[in-house]
C-alpha positions in Angstrom: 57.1 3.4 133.5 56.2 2.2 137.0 55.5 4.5 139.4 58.9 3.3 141.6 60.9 4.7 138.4 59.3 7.9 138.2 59.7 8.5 141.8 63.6 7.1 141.3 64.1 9.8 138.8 62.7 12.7 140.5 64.5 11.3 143.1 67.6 11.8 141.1 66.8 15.0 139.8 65.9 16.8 142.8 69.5 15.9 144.8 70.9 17.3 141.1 69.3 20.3 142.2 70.1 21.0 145.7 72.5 23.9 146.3 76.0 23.7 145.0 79.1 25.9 145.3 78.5 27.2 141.7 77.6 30.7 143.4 78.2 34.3 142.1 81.8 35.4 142.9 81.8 38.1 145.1 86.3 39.0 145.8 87.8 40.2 148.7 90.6 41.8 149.4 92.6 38.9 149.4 91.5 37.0 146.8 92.7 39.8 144.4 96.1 40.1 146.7 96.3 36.0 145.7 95.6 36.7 142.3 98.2 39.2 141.7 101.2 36.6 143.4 101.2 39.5 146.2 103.4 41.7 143.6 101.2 44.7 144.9 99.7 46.4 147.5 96.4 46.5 147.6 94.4 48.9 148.1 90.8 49.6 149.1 87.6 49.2 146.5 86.1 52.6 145.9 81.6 52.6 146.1 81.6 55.3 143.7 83.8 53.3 141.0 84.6 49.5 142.2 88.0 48.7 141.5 91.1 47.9 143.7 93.7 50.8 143.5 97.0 48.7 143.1 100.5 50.4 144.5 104.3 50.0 144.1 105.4 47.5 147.0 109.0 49.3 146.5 110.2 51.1 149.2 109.2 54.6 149.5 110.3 57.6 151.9 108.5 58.2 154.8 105.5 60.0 154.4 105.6 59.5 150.8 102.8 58.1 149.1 102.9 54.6 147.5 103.0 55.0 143.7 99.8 54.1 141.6 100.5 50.9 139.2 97.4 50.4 138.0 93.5 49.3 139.1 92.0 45.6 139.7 88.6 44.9 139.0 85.4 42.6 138.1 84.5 42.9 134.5 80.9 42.3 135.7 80.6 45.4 137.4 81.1 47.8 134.3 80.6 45.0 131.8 78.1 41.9 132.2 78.6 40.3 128.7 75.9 37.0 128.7 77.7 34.0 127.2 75.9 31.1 125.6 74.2 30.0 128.7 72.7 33.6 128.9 74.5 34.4 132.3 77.2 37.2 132.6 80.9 35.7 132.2 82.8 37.3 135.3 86.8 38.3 134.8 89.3 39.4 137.4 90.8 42.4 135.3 93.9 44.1 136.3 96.2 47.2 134.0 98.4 49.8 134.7 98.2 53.2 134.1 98.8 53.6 130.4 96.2 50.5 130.0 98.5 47.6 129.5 97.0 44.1 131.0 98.4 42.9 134.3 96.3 40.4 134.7 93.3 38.5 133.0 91.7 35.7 135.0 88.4 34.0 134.7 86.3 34.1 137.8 83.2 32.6 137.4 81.0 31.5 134.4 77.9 29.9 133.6 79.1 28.3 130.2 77.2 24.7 129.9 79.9 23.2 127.8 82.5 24.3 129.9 81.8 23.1 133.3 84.3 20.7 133.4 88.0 20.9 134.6 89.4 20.7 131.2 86.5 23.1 130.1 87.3 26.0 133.0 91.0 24.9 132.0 90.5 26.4 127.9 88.7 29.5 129.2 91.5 30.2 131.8 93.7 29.8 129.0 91.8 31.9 126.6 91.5 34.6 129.1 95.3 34.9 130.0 96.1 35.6 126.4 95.8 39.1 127.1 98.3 39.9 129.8 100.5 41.9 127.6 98.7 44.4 125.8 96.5 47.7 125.9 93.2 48.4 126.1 94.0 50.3 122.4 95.1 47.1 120.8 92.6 45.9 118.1 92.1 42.1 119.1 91.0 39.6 116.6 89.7 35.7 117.4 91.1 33.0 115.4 90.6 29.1 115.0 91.4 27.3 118.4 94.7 25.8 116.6 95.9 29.5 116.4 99.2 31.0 118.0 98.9 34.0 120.0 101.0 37.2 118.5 100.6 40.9 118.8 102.9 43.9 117.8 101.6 47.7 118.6 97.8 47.8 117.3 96.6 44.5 116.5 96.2 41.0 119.0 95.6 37.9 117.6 94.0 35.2 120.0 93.7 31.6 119.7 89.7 30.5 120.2 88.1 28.0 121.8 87.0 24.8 119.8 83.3 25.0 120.3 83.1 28.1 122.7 82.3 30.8 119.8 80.0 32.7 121.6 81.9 32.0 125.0 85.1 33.9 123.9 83.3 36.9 122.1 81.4 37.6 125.4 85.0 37.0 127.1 86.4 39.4 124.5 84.1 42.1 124.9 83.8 42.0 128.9 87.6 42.0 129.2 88.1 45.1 126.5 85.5 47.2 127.1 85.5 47.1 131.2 89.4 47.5 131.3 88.5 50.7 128.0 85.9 52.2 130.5 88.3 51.8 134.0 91.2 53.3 131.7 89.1 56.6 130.9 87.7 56.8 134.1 91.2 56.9 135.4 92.5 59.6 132.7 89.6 61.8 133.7 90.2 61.6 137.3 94.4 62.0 136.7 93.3 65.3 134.6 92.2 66.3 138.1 95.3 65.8 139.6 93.7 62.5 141.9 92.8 59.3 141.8 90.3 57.3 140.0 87.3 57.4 143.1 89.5 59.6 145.2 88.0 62.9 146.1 86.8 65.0 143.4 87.7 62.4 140.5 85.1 61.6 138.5 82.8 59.6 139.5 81.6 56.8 136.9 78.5 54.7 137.2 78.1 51.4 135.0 75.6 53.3 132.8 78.0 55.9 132.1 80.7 53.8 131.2 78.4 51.8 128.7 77.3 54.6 127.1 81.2 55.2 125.6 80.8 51.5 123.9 81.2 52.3 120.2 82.4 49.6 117.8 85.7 50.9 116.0 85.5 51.9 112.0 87.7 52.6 109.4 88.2 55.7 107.5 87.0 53.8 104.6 83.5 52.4 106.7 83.0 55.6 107.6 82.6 57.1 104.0 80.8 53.9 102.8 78.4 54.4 105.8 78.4 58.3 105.2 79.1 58.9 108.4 81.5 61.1 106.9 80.0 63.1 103.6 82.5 64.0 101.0 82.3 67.3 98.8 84.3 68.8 96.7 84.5 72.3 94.5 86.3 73.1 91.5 88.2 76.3 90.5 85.5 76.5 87.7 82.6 76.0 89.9 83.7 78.6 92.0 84.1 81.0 89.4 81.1 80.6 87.8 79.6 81.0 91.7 81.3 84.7 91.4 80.3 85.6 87.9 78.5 88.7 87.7 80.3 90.0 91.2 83.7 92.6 91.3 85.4 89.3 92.6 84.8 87.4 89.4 88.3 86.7 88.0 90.3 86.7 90.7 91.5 83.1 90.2 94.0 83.1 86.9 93.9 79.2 86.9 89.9 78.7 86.7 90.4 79.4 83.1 92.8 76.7 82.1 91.8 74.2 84.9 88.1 74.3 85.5 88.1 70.6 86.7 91.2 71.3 89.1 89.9 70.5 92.7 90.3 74.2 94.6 88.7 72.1 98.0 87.3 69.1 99.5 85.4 68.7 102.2 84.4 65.3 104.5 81.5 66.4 106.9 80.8 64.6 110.3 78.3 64.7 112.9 80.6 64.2 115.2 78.1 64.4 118.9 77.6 60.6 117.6 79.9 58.6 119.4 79.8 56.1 116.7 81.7 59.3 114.3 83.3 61.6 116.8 85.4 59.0 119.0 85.9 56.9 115.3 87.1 60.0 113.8 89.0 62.0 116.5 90.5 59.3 118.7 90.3 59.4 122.6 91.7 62.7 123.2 89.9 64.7 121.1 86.7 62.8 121.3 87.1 64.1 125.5 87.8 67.6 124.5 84.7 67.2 122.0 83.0 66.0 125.2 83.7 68.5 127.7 83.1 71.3 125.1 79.2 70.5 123.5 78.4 68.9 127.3 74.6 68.6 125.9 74.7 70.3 122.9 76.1 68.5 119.6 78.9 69.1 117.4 79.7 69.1 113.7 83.2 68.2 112.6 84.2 69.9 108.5 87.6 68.6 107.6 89.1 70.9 104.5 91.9 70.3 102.3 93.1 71.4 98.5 95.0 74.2 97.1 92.3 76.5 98.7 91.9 75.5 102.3 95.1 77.6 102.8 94.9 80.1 100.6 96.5 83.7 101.6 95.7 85.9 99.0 92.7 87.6 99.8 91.2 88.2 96.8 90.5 84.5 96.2 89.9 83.9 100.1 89.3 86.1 102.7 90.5 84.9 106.6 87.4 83.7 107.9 87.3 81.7 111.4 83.9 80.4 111.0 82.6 80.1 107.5 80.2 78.3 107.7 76.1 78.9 107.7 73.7 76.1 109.7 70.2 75.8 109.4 67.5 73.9 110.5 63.9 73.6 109.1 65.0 77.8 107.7 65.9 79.0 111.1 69.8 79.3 111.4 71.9 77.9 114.1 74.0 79.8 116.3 78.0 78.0 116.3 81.2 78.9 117.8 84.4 76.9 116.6 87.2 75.5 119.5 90.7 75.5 118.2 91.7 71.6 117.6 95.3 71.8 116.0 95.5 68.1 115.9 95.3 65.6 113.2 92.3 63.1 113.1 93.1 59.8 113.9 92.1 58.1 110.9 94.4 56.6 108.3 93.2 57.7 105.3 92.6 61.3 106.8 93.5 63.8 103.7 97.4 65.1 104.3 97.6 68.4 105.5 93.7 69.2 106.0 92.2 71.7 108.3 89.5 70.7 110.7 86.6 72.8 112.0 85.4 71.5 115.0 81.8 73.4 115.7 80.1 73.6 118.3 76.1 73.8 118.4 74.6 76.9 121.1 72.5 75.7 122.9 70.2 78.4 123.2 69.5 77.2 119.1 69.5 73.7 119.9 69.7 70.5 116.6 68.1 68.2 116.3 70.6 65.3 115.0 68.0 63.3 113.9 66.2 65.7 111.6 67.7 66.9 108.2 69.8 70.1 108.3 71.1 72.0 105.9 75.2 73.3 106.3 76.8 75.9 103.8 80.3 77.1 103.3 80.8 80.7 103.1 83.4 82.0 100.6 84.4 85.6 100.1 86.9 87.4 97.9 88.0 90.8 98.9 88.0 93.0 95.8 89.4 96.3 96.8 91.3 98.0 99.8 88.5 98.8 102.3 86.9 96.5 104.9 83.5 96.3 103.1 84.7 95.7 99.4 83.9 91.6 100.1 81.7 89.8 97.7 80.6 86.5 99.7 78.7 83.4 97.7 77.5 80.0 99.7 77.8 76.1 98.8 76.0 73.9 100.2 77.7 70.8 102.1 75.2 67.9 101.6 75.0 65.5 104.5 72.1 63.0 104.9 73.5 60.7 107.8 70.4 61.5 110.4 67.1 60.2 110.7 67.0 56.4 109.7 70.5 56.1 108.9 71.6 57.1 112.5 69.2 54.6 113.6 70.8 51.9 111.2 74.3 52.9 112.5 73.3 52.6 115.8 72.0 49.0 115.8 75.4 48.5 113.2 77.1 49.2 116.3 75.7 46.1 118.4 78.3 43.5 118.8 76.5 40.6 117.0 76.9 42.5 113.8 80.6 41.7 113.7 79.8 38.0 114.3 77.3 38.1 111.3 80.2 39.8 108.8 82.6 37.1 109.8 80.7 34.9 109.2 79.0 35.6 106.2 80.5 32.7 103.6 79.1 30.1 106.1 76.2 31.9 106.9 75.3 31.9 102.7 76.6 28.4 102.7 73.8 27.4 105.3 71.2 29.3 103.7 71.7 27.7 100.5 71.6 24.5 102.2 68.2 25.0 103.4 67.1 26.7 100.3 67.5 23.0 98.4 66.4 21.7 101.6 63.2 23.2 101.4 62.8 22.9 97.7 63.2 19.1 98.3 60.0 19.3 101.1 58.2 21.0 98.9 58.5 18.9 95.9 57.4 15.7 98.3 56.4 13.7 95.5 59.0 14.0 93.0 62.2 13.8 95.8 60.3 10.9 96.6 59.7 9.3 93.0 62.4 7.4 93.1 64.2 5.1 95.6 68.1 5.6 94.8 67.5 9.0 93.8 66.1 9.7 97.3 68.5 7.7 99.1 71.7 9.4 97.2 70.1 13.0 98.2 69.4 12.1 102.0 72.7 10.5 102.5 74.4 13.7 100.7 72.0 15.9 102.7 72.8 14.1 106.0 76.7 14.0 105.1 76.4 18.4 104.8 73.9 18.3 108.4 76.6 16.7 110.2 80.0 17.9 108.2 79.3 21.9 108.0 76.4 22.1 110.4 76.9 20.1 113.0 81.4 19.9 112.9 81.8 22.8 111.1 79.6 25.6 111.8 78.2 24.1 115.5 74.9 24.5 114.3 73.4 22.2 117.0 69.8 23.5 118.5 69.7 22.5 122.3 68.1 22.4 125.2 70.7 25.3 126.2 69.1 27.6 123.9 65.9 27.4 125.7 66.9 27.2 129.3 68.9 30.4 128.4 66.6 32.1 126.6 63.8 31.5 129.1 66.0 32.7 132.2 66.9 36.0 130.4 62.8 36.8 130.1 62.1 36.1 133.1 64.7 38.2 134.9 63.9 40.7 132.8 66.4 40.7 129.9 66.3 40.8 126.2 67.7 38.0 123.8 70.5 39.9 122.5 73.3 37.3 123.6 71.6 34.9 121.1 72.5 36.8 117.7 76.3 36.1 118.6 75.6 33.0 117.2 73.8 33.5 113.3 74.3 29.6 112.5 71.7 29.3 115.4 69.4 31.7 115.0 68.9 31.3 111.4 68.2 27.1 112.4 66.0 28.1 115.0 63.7 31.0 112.5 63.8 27.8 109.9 62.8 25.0 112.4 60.1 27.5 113.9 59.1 28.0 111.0 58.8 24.5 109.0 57.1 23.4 112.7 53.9 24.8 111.5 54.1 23.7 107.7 55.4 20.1 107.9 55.9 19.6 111.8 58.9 18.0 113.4 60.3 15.6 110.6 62.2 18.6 109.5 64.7 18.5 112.4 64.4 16.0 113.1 64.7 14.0 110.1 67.0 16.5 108.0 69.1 18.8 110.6 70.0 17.4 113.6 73.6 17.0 113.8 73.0 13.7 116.5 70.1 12.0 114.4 72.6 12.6 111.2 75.2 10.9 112.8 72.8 8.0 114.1 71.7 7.1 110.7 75.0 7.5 108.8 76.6 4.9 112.0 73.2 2.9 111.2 74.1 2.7 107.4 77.8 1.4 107.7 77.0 -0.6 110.5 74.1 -2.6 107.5 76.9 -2.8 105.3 79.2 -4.2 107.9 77.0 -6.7 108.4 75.6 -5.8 111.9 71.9 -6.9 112.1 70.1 -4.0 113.8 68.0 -4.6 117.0 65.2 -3.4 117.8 64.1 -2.8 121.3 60.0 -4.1 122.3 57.7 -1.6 121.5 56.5 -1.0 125.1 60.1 -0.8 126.6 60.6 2.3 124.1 57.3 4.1 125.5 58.4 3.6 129.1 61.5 5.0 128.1 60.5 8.0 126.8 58.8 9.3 129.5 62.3 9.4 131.0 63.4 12.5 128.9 59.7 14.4 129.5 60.7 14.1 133.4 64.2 15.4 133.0 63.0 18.4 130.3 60.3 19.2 132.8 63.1 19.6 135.7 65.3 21.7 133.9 62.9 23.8 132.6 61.1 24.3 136.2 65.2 24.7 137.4 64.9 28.2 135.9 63.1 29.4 138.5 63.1 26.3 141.7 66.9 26.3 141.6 68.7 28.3 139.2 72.3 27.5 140.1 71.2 23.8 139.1 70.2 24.3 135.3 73.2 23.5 134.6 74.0 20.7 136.0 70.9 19.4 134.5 71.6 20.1 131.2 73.8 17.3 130.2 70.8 14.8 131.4 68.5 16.3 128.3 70.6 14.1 125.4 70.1 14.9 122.3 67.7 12.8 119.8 68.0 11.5 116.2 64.5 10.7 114.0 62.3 9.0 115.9 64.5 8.1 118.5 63.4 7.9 122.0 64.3 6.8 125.7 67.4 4.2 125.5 67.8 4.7 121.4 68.9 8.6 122.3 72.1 6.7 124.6 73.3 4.6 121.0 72.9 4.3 117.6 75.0 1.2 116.9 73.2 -1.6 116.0 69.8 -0.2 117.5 66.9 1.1 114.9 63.2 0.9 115.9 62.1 0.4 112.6 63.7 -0.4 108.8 61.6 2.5 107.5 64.4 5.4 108.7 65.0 6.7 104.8 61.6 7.3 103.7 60.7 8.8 108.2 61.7 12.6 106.7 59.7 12.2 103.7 56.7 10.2 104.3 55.8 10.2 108.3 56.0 14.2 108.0 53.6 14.8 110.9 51.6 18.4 110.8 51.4 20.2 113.9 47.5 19.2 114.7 49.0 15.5 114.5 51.8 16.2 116.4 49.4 17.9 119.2 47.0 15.3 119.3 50.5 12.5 119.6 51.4 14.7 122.4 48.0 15.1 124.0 47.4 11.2 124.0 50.9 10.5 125.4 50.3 12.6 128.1 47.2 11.3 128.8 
């Protein structure tokens, strides 16, 4: 390319990257009063905690105060869930005081393949979906042909074709900023004010993301052993007293050793991942406000037993049980919690201890420790004629399991579980993929056998990969992935996407062992596409044309200019990635410069079948292609 052209394309690129209105959303006032359809009155953001208190406009008696509806606020500020494009998705958020929606309305995004007016128009429409319900409804994210319904606990949304990872980051921003203003505003009502106001509690955004806990089941809680089940017989117990004046005592051992006389389901409940899972909101705050920075174990006990009122099988103890760490005991006191867990599943008609670490003995919850029921029998008519005997309450969740269900807790996990049949579906994919590369020689042995298993192959790339699964590796991946480094952040946002990542480990990878033929050739959605269009097109008839050799070199340099401008975007002009994106177009095998704009009836060369399996370039080859290009 001349040097007019390159100076016409920079030319190009750099009025691309002059400043746009595509700016961070900072509201006013106003905006939120427009928002809302003036249904309220606003009133002023609080520093300590920035949301809009919102009042009745009904008219009130003088010197009465207007009546709180609810808050408005910027999911960003307690929130800042990265989408795809690795930028925070920012959503106007209003609910009243019991934490129903008033108002969910996208602000301002960074979302590549949403740019557009029809683009801004699906997210808008995604986002509105939850006017209606709580910030206690469980949501869930169907296919973009979905119908929106909710009853009481459970939200179904319709998705966004394409925008995955765009409405899971708009899912969790929306839920768990309007979950955190919600508590916020509970604690500061408890103190008879208002969220901000006074002595209300004052919440920062690290606060509020520490209560971020990923909801469980009774049932994941036991598989996990969060919770640890235990349970003693009538004979086990009896054979625990043998020898003592209280042996005997229960008539029914005899007959029913096996008879459960009581279960119990231990919790370390100081883990917000158990306590909050385990004792909803209400008692996960009085759980809070009672350990402060101690911990707190949770023993829920049910069977025959657990209510027992004859003495001489069970003396009334408040606090039987015994904790100890590395042989030193713990000091506990129990608080009275007469309420049920919130768990379905929870054993009917159990009793829970809720105790309560001293601090002056501190735990260590991440070291083993070892808790014991004390049991005693009263065998005669004075204070001291109690014979007492101790079983042990196993409970290993600490240590490297705490760490597990920590990182279990990240939101990317969820996307990894749903999507574990497509996930195994790709993997076996690249499994025969791979067995194929290696076995170079025999895929290749013979030419229909080769040409059945590439068409096949390239039928799966762009069916499930590419349509199905939106497995496409891009330019946005990079760009995005680079900005979050440099400013400072980690890669997290990435793993919402496993189709993605697991393409991008196996094209890292098969880089260095049989260089870029294996995208290129085998899984890129665009170059499948090219070649299929390219092999109906022969058998339609259409003679392919190929462009001069030194047109395609000039060409290419094209794409090097525009991947060196969005890349150097990131930090010259960063409101302009993404207007550049679009520019880098995807490639097919061996495609370059004005062959990456059309596949019909263009092909640089007849040898496209056998480019995946015989021009397999290694990585020195590929760096000394690239060095003498650039040269």
């Amino acid at each position: 390319m001349g040097n007019w052209g390159l100076r016409l394309v920079w030319c190009c690129l750099f009025a691309l990257m002059l400043p746009t209105t595509a700016m961070a959303v900072t509201l006013k006032k106003t905006d939120v009063d427009n928002y809302l359809s003036n249904q309220y009155q606003i009133g002023e953001i609080n520093p300590s905690v920035p949301v809009w208190p919102l009042f009745s406009r009904d008219p009130v008696a003088e010197n009465e105060k207007p009546k709180l509806i609810g808050y408005a606020f910027e999911s960003i500020d307690f929130e800042p869930v990265r989408g795809y494009g690795g930028k925070p998705i920012n959503i106007l958020v209003a609910i009243d005081t019991d934490g129903k929606f008033l108002l969910s309305r996208l602000i301002d995004h960074r979302e590549p393949l949403f740019r557009s007016e029809a683009g801004i128009a699906k997210l808008t429409d995604f986002a509105n979906q939850y006017v209606g319900i709580t910030v206690r409804h469980e949501t869930h994210i169907l296919d973009f042909r979905a119908r929106t319904s909710f009853d009481e606990k459970r939200a179904t949304f319709h998705g966004v074709q394409a925008g995955t990872v765009t409405v899971k980051a708009m899912d969790r921003t929306i839920m768990q900023s309007a979950a955190s203003v919600a508590r916020a505003h509970l604690d500061a009502a408890s103190k008879g004010s208002m969220l901000g106001e006074g002595n209300a509690v004052s919440l920062t955004r690290g606060d509020l993301l520490k209560q971020d806990i990923r909801s469980l089941s009774w049932d994941q809680l036991l598989s996990r052993r969060m919770v640890e089940p235990m349970t003693l017989t009538r004979g086990q117990i009896e054979k625990a007293f043998a020898g003592t004046r209280a042996a005997g005592a229960d008539k029914t051992a005899a007959s029913k050793p096996d008879e459960v006389a009581l279960q119990f389901h231990v919790a370390l409940a100081s883990l917000p991942s158990i306590g909050r899972n385990l004792m909803g909101e209400d008692g996960w705050r009085l759980l809070v406000a009672n350990m402060r920075d101690s911990q707190a174990i949770v023993v829920i006990e049910s069977g025959p037993l657990h209510n027992m009122m004859y003495e001489s099988q069970r003396i009334d103890d408040s606090l039987p049980f015994v904790l100890k760490q590395d042989g030193k005991p713990i000091n506990l006191r129990s608080i009275a919690y007469d309420k049920s867990m919130a768990k379905p599943g929870y054993p009917n008609g159990a009793r829970a201890h809720v105790l309560i670490v001293d601090s002056a003995t501190p735990l260590k919850p991440d070291q083993a420790f070892e808790l014991s029921f004390r049991l005693g029998r009263r065998f005669g008519t004075f204070p001291n004629q109690v014979a007492y005997t101790e079983f042990e309450l196993p409970y290993v969740f600490h240590g490297w399991r705490a760490s597990l269900a920590r990182a279990l807790e990240a939101p990317w996990v969820e996307a990894w579980e749903r999507r574990a049949v497509d996930i195994a579906v790709l993997l076996g994919g690249l499994v025969v993929l791979s067995i194929a590369l290696i076995r170079q020689r025999s895929t290749a042995a013979s030419h229909r056998r080769l040409r059945g298993f590439r068409v096949a192959y390239l039928l799966f790339t762009l069916g499930f990969i590419g349509w199905y699964a939106q497995g496409q590796l891009s330019i946005v991946n990079i760009s995005a992935s680079i900005d979050a480094l440099t400013t400072g952040n980690d890669l997290s946002f990435l793993l919402v996407d496993p189709m993605t990542v697991i393409l991008w480990i196996f094209v890292g990878f098969t880089l260095l062992v049989w260089g870029r033929g294996t995208f290129c050739g085998w899984l890129c959605p665009f170059g499948a596409l090219q070649e299929l269009i390219s092999l109906v097109t022969r058998r339609l008839g259409i003679k392919p044309r190929r462009l001069r050799v030194s047109v395609d070199r000039r060409l290419k340099w094209i794409k090097y200019v525009v991947l060196v401008a969005v890349i150097g975007s990131i930090w010259a002009a960063p409101n302009s990635t993404e207007r550049l994106l679009p520019l880098h177009l995807p490639a097919g095998r061996g495609s370059g410069g004005a062959q990456s704009l059309a596949s019909l009836g263009l092909d640089r060369a007849s040898r496209g079948l056998w480019y995946a399996v015989s021009d397999l370039p290694s990585p020195l080859r590929l760096s000394v292609d690239i060095a003498r290009r650039s040269g």
